[in-house]
C-alpha positions in Angstrom: 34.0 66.9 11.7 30.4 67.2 9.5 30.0 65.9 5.9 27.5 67.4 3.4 24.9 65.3 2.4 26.5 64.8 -1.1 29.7 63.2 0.4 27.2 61.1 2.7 25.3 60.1 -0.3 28.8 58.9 -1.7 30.5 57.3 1.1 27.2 54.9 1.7 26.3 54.3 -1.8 22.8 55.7 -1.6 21.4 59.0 -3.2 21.3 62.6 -1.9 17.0 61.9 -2.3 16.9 58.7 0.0 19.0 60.9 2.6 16.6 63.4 1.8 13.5 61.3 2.8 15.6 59.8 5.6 15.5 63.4 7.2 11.7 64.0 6.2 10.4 61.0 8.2 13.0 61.3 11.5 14.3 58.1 11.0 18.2 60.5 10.0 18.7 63.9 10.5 21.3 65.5 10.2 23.2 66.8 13.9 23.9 69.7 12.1 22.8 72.7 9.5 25.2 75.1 7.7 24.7 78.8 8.0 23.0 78.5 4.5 20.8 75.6 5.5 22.1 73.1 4.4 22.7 69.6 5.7 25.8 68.5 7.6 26.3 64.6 9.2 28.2 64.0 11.9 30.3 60.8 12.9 27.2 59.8 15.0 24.9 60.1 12.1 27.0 57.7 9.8 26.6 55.3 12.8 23.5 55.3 12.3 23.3 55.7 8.5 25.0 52.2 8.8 22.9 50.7 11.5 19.3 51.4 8.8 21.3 50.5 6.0 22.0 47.3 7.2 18.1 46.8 8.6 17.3 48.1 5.3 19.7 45.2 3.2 17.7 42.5 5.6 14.3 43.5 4.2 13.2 45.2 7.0 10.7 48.2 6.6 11.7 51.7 7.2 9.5 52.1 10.2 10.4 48.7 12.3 13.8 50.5 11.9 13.5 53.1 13.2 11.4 51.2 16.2 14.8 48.9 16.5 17.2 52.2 16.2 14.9 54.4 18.8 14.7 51.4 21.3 15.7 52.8 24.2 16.1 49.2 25.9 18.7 48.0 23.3 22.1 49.6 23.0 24.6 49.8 20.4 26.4 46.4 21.5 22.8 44.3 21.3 22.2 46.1 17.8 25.6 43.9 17.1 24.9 41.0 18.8 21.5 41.1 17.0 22.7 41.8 13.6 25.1 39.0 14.0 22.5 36.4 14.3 20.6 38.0 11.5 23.8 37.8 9.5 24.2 34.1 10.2 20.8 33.3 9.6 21.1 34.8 6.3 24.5 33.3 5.2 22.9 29.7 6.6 19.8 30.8 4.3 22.3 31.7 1.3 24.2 28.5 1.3 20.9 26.4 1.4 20.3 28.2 -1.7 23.6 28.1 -3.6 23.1 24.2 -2.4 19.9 24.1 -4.8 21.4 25.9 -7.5 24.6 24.0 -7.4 22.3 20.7 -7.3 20.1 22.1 -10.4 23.6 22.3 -12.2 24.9 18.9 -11.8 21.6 17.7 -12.8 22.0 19.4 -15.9 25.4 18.9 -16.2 24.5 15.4 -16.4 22.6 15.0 -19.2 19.6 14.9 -16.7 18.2 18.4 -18.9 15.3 16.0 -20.3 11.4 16.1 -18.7 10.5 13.7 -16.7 8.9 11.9 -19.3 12.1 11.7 -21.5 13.7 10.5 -18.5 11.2 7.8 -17.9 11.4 7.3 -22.1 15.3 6.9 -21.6 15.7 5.3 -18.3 12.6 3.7 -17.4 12.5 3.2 -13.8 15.9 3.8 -13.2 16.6 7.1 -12.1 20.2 8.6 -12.3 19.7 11.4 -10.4 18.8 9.3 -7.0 22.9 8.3 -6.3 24.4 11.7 -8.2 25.0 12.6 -4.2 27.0 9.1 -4.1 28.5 9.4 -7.1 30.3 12.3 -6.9 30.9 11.4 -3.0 33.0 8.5 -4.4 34.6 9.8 -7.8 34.0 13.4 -7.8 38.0 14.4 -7.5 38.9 11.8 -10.0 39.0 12.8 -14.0 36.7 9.7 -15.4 34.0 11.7 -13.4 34.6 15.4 -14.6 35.1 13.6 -18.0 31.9 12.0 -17.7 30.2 15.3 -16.6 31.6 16.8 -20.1 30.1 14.7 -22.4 26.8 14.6 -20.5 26.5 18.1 -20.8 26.2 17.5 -24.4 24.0 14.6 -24.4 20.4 15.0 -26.3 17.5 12.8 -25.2 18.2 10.7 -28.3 22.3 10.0 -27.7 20.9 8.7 -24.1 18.6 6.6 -26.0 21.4 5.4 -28.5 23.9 4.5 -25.7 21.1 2.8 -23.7 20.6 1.0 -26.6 24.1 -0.3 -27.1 24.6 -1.1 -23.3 21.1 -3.0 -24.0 23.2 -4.9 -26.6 26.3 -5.6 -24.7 24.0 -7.3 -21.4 22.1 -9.3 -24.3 25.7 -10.8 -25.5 26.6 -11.5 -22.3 23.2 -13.4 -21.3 23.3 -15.2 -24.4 26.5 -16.7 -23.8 25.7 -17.7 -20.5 22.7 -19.1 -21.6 24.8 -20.9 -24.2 26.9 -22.4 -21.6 30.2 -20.5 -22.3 32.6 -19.8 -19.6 33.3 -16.6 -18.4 36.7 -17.1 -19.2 36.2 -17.8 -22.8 36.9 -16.0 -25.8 33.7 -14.8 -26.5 32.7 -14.1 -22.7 36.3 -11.9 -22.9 35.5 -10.2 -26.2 32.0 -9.2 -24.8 33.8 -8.0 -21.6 35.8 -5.7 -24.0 32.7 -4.4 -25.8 31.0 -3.5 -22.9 34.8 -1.4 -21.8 35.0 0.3 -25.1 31.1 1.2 -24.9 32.1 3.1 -21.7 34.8 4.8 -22.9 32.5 5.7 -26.0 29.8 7.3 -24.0 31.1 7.9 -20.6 34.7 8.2 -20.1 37.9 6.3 -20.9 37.6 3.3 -18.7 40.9 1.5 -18.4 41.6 -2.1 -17.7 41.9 -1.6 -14.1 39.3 0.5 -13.6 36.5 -1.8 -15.4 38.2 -4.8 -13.1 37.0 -2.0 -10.2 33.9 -2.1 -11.7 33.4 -5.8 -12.6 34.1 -6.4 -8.7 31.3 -3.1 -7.7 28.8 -5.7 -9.9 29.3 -8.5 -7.0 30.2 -6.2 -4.1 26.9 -3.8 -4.6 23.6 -5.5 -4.2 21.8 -2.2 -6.1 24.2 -3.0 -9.0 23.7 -7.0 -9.0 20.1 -6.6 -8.1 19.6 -4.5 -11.8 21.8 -6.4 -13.9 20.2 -10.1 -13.0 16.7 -8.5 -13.9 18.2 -9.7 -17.4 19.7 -13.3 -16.2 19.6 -14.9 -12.7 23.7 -14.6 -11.9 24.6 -12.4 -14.5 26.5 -9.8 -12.5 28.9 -13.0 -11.1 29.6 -13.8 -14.7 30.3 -10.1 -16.1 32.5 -9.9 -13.2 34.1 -13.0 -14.5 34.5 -12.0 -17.5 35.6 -8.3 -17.1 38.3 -9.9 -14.9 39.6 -12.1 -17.2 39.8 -10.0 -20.1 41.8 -7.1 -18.0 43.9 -10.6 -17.2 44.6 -11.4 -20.8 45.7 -7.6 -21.8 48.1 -7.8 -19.0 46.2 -5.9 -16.4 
């Protein structure tokens, strides 16, 4: 059975011209010729219509095709084993790539769509893109962390600088009153512990009693997270978690 080079044009999703040059330089013509001329493929032919299409989708040029194609060392079954490790080389290549993208996404996804000088501005030397791998290790299945996402994707370079700001205020409270001498267990040290909940429910996501108790005791546990909040106050993170504790205690969580 022969196809025309029209319905060989169709079945390989090139045009009737590229099958044209094809035939012009050797590297496909056509088994057969009508009476009028005209060309006719065979089953073989499509074999190898495939075989340089597939070259051809790898980036390779039309004559180191037909060099692989003409080889007379290589058989049809290497051309498969060889175009299997091309393939898998590829798809490896591919997925390193949609990696990258999918990394440049989250980064944006986070609010982290500022220069580097607005995110030095912002953050100082504290850079949230270092633990976003962690981070979503951790929490990415859980909603406070697609919630967060949201509302980061909206976030301008001045709302980052406004909720710094506020969290700013809440660590000042609390290193006042320790500084004051007030327990962590007070009414004050309590109230501030509420503060700092609602601020994270204001600019993160809603952050229930028991999760900021998880988070009071990630202050203590974590040494990156005690580490940056004593910068402000020798001991601080031990008191926060004090006091985060015993205001989840006193609303009955």
């Amino acid at each position: 059975m022969s196809y025309s080079v029209g319905q060989v044009a169709g079945f390989a999703g090139v045009t009737v011209r590229t099958l044209h040059h094809y035939d012009e330089i050797g590297l496909l013509s056509p088994s057969e010729r009508s009476h009028a001329g005209h060309r006719r493929y065979d089953d073989a032919d499509l074999d190898r219509l495939q075989q340089i299409l597939f070259y051809r989708e790898l980036g390779f040029p039309l004559d180191e095709v037909a060099s692989l194609l003409d080889d007379p060392d290589v058989n049809p079954q290497e051309h498969l084993r060889r175009q299997h490790e091309l393939l898998t080389g590829r798809i490896a290549k591919l997925q390193e790539m949609a990696a990258a993208v999918e990394l440049a996404m989250e980064a944006r996804k986070m609010g982290i769509n500022l220069t580097p000088e607005e995110k030095f501005e912002v953050f100082g030397d504290f850079d949230p893109d270092a633990y976003e791998d962690e981070v979503r290790q951790r929490w990415g299945d859980t909603e406070a962390y697609r919630e967060s996402r949201r509302r980061a994707a909206r976030y301008t370079k001045e709302d980052w600088q406004r909720i710094q700001a506020e969290g700013e205020e809440v660590t000042t409270r609390f290193a006042a009153l320790m500084e004051a001498g007030e327990p962590a267990e007070s009414e004050a040290a309590m109230d501030a512990a509420e503060e700092h909940r609602l601020w994270i429910s204001r600019s993160h996501y809603e952050c229930s009693y028991e999760m900021h108790r998880c988070l009071g005791e990630m202050y203590v546990d974590d040494v990156r997270f005690t580490e940056n909040i004593d910068k402000a106050k020798p001991g601080l993170a031990a008191y926060e978690r004090a006091a985060i504790l015993a205001n989840a205690a006193r609303h009955g969580a």
